[in-house]
C-alpha positions in Angstrom: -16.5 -11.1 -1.7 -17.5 -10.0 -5.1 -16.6 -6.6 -6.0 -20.5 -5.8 -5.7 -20.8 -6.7 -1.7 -18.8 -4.2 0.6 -18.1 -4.9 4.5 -18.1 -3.1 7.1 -16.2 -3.0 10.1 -17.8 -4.7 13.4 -19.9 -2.0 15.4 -20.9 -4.3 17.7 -18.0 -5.1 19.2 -17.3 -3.9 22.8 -14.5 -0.4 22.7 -10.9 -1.1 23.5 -9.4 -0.1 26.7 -7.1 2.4 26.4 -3.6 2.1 26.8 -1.2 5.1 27.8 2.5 4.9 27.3 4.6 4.9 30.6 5.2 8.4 32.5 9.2 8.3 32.5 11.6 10.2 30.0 9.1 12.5 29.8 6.3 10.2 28.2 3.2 11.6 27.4 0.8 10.1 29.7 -2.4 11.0 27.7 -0.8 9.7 24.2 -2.6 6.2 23.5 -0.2 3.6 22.9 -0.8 1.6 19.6 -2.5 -1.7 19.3 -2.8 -3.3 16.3 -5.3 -5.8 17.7 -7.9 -2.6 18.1 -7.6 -2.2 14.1 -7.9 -6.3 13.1 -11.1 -8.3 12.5 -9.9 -10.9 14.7 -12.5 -13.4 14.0 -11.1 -13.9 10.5 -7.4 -15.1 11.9 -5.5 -16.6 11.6 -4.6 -15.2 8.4 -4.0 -16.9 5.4 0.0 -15.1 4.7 2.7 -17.4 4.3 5.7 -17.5 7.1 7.4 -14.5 7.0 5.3 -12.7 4.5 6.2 -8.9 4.3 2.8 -7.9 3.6 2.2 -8.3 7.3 4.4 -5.9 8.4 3.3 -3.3 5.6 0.3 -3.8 7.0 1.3 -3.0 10.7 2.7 -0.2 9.6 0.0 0.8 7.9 -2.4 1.0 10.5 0.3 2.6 12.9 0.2 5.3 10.5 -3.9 5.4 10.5 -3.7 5.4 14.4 -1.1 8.1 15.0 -3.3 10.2 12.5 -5.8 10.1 14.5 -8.3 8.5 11.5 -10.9 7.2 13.0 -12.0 3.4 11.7 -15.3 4.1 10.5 -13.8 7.6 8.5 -11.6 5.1 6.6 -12.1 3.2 3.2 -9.8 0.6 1.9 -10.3 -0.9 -1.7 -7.9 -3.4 -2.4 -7.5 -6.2 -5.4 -6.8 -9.5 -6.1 -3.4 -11.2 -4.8 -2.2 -11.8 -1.7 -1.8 -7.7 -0.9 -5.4 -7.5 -2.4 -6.3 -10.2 1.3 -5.1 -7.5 3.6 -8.2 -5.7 3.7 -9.7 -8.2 4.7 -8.4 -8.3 8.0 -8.7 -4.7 8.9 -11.6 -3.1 10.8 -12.6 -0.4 8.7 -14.9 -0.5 5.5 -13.5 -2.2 3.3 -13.8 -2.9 -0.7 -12.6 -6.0 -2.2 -13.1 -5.5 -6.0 -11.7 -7.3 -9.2 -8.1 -7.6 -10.6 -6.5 -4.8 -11.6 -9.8 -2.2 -11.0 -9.2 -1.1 -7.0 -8.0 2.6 -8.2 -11.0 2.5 -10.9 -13.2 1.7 -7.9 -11.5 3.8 -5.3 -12.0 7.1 -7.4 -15.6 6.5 -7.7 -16.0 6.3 -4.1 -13.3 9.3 -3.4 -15.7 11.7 -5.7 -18.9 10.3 -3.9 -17.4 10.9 -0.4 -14.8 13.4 -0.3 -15.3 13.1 3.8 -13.4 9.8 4.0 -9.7 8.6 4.2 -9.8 6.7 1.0 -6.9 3.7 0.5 -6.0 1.5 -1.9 -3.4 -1.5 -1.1 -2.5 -3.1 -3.9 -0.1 -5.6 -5.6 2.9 -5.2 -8.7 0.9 -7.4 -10.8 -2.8 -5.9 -9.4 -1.3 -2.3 -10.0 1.3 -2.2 -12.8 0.2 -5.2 -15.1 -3.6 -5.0 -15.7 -4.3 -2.1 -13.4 -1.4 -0.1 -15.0 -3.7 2.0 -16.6 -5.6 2.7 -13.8 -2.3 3.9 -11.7 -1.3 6.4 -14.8 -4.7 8.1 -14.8 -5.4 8.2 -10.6 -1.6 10.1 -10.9 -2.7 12.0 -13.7 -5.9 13.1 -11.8 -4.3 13.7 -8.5 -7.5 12.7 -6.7 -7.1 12.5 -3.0 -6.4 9.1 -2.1 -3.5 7.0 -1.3 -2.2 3.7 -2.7 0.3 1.7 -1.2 2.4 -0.7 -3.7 3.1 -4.1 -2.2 5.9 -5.1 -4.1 6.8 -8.6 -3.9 8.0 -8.8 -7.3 6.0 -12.0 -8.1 2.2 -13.4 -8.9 1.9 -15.0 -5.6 -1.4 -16.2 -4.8 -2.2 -17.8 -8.4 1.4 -19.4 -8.8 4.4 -17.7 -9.0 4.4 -16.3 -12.4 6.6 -13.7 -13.5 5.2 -9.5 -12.6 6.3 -6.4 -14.3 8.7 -5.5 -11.1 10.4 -8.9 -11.3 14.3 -8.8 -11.2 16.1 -9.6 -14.0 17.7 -13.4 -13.9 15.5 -14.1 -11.3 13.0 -17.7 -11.8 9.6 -17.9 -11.4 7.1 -20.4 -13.0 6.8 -17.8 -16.1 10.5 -18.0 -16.2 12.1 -20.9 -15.8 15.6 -20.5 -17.4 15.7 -16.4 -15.7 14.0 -13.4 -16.5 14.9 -11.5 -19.3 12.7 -8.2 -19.1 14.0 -5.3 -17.4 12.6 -4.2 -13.9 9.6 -1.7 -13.8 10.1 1.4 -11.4 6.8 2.3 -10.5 7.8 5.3 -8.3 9.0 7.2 -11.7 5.9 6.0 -13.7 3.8 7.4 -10.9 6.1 10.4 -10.9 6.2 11.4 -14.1 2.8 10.7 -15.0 1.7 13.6 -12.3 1.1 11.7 -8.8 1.4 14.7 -6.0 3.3 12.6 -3.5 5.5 9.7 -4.0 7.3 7.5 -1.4 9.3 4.1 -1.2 10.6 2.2 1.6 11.4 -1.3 2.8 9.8 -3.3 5.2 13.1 -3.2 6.9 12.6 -0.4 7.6 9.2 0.0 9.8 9.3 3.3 11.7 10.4 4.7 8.4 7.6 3.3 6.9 5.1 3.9 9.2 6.3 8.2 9.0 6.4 7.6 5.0 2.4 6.6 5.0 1.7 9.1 7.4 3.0 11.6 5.3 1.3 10.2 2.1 -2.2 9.9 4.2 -1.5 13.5 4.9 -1.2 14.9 1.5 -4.1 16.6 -0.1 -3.9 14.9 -3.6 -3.2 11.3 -4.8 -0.2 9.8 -2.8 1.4 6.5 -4.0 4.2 5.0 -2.1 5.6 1.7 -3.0 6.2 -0.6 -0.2 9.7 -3.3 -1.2 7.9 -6.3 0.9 9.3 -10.1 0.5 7.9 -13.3 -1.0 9.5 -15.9 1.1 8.0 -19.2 0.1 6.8 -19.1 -3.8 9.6 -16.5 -4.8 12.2 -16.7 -2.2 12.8 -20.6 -2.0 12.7 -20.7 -5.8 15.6 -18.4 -6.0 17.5 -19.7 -2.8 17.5 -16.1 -1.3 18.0 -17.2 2.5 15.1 -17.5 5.1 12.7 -14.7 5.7 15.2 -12.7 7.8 17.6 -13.2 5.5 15.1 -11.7 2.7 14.5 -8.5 5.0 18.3 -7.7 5.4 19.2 -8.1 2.2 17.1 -5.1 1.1 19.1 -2.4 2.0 22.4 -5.1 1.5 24.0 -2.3 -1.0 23.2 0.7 0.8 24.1 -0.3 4.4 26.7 -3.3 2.9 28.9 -3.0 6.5 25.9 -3.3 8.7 23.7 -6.2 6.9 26.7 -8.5 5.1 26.3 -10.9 2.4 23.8 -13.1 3.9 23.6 -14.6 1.6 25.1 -14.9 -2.5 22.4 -13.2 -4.6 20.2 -11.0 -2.4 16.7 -10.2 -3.0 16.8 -7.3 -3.7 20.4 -5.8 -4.3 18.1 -1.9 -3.2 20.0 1.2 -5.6 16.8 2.6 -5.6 15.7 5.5 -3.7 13.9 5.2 -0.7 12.0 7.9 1.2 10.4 10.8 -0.4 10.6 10.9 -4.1 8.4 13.5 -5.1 6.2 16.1 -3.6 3.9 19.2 -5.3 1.0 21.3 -4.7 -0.9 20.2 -8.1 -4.5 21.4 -7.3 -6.3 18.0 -5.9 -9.2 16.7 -8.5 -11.8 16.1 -6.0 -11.6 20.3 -4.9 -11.4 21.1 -8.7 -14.3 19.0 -10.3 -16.9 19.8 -7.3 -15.9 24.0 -8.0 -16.3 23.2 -12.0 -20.1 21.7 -11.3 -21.0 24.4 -9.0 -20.0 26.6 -11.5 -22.0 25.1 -14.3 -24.7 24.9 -12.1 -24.9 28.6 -11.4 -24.9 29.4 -15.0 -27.6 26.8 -16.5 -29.4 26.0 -13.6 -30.0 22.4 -11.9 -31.9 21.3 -15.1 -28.7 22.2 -16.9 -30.5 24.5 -19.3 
């Protein structure tokens, strides 16, 4: 899809049954379980993700998040980018944007100012985001437009080959990198931070009810939210750097901050996780959307429409 076609989701499909949770322990009996199947194009699986991938379970919790919100599927927008994170709004029922590398926040901000009435989201990549989108991400902070992004962070270029991304660990091979990488590690929850995003997040994919509660807090906020999701790249990052099977990937990302409980699965973990997860930051900055549409009707009282 060229970043000039948009698609829909399918109206013409017949509405999910409802499903209530079980009455006992004091169960709601009019709460509607969640599905993930009622929020997936089905026809387009099975889905191209590797084994393992962590972007599938970002993406679970994702749409947990939408559903226990309460936004409806034709109220939500996702714009997403090339890579493999850029794929995964492919799969979900909503409209959805699939634009060109590095430009979903360029595109998404156009489409947050046009239509204020939807739940605009961006799911991006580390390369798609911080390399040739970085300045993209400093300016939707700085704006503090209402949207959300969420950060797939597999630390590696994983669709076109396995080269080297700004969140890449240092030592760590990739294509880009065969003897180690040298550069130091890109925190993209202090760029976002510091350059003025209203709400800022991290967790693990580890860590999915956590997850799910930290996107349904960013969805929430009423200004630009960004959280960074640590997700795993088992097959073009993981083998290269013999970090373990996939479930030996997802433990080891918490392996320093829960050492007892997860163990040295294995020698060099994939992540050895100092960083903060949860909420990092959080402020009332007026939103950008609110602020430019009070500006124009401003100017428009004073010159007119014509703008005289």
């Amino acid at each position: 899809m060229t970043a000039t076609q948009t698609k829909t989701r399918n109206t013409a499909k017949k509405a999910p049954k409802k499903k209530t949770a079980r009455t006992g322990n004091g169960a709601d009996p009019n709460f509607e379980t969640f599905n993930i199947r009622d929020y997936l194009r089905l026809e387009l699986f099975p889905h191209f993700l590797c084994p393992g991938c962590g972007h599938g379970i970002a993406t679970r919790a994702f749409l947990w998040a939408v559903h226990e919100n309460g936004i409806e599927k034709d109220q939500l927008a996702i714009v997403s980018g090339i890579g493999c994170s850029g794929r995964m709004g492919a799969y979900i029922d909503a409209s959805t944007f699939h634009v060109t590398h590095g430009r979903p926040l360029a595109f998404a901000t156009g489409l947050a100012l046009a239509r204020p009435d939807l739940k605009v989201v961006v799911i991006t990549g580390d390369g798609d985001a911080l390399a040739i989108g970085g300045n993209h991400l400093i300016h939707a902070c700085r704006h503090n437009l209402d949207m959300t992004c969420l950060l797939l962070n597999n630390e590696v270029y994983g669709m076109t080959g396995g080269q080297v991304s700004p969140t890449t660990s240092e030592s760590r091979f990739t294509t880009t990198t065969p003897e180690g990488n040298i550069e130091p590690v890109f925190d993209s929850c202090e760029l976002a931070k510091a350059a003025g995003a209203g709400f800022v997040g991290r967790e693990v994919t580890l860590q999915v009810p956590g997850l799910k509660n930290l996107i349904k807090e960013a969805l929430d906020h009423p200004g630009f939210s960004f959280v960074e999701i640590i997700s795993d790249c088992t097959e073009i990052y993981g083998r290269k750097n013999e970090l373990g099977e996939s479930a030996e990937m997802i433990l080891s990302q918490k392996i320093s901050m829960k050492p007892d409980t997860y163990g040295n699965v294995v020698d060099q973990p994939f992540r050895p996780n100092a960083l903060d997860t949860g909420v990092i930051a959080k402020t009332d900055r007026p939103e950008y959307g609110a602020t430019y549409r009070s500006h124009a009707a401003q100017v428009q009282a004073k010159f007119g429409s014509k703008g005289k």
